[in-house]
N, C-alpha and C positions, 0 to 999 in steps of 0.2 A: 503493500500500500504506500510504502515510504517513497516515492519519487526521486526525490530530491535531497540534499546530502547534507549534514549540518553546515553551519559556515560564519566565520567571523564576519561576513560584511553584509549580513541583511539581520532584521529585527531585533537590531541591541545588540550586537557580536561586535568583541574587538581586541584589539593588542597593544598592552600597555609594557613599557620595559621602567623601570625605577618610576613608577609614577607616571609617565611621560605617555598619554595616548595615542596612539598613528592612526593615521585613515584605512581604513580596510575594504573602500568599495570595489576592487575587484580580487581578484585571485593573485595577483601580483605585484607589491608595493615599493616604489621606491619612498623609503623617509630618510629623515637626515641619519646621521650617522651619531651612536649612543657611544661617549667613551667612558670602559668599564678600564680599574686597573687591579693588579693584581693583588688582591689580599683583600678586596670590595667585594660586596654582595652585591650581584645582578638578580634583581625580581621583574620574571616576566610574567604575565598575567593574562590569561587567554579566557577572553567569554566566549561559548559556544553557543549559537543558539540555534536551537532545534524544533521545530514549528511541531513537532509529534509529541511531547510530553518530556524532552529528555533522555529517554528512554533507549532512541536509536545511538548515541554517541557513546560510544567503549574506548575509544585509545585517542589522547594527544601526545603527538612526537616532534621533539624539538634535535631542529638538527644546527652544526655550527663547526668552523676548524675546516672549509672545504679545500679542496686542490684541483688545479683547473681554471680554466678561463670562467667559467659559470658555477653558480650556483647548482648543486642537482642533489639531489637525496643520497644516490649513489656515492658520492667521491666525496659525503661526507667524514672527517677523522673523529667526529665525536657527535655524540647526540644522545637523548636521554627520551626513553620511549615509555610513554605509562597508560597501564591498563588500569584504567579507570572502577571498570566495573569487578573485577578482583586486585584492587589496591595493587596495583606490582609493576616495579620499574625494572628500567633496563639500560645502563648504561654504559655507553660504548665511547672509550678514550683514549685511541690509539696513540694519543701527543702526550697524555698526561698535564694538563692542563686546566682541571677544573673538577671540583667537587659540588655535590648536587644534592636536593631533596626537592620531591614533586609531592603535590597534597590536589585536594580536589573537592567542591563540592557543587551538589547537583540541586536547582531549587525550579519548581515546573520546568520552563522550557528554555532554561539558560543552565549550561556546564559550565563552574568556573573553575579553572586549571593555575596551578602557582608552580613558576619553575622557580627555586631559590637558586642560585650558580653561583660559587666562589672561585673567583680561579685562583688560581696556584702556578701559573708561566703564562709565559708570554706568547702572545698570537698576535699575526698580521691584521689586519681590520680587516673582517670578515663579514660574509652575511649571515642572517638567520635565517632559517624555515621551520615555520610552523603547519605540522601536517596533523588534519582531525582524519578518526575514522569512523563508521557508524557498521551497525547492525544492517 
């Protein structure tokens, strides 16, 4: 019945990193550029919103540390993958770079996702990506 997929850029969904909210109207953002340093806490914050009750949205994964001309999922060195719906993360740190805790809470038809990120070395200015998954 579900059609259509959750998403940060229609009814209330969106991406905040230390407070700082970005525009999220389509699937591809460019915003300015957030500098985090090492031994700071980066807080990103993801509304989800799901026009079905919540219900369809199980996994947001944050990815970061790429190599390559582009941004792409693949060719990321770190990212932190969480299953929302049996609490359980997963983090992948190939540079050693960064320490993490993800939490989550679900209220009708908004997920809201906390990525807490300390890093610990130093990284190029990099992108982010923020990938939701649903049922």
């Amino acid at each position: 019945l579900d059609c259509s997929s959750p998403t940060v850029s229609s009814g209330g969904g969106s991406i905040a990193v230390n407070g700082n909210e970005f525009a999220t109207d389509t699937r591809f953002n460019d915003v300015d550029t957030v500098q985090a340093k090492v031994g700071q806490m980066v807080t990103v914050k993801a509304n989800i919103y799901d026009a079905f009750g919540g219900d369809e949205v199980y996994k947001s994964n944050l990815y970061f540390d790429f190599s390559g001309p582009s941004p792409d999922w693949s060719n990321a060195a770190a990212s932190i993958k969480y299953d929302i719906i049996r609490d359980e993360v997963e983090v992948t740190d190939n540079n050693g770079v960064f320490d993490a805790n993800v939490s989550a809470s679900v209220s009708g038809d908004m997920a809201t996702v906390t990525f807490k990120i300390m890093f610990t070395g130093k990284m190029h200015t990099n992108h982010m990506e923020n990938q939701k998954k649903y049922n």
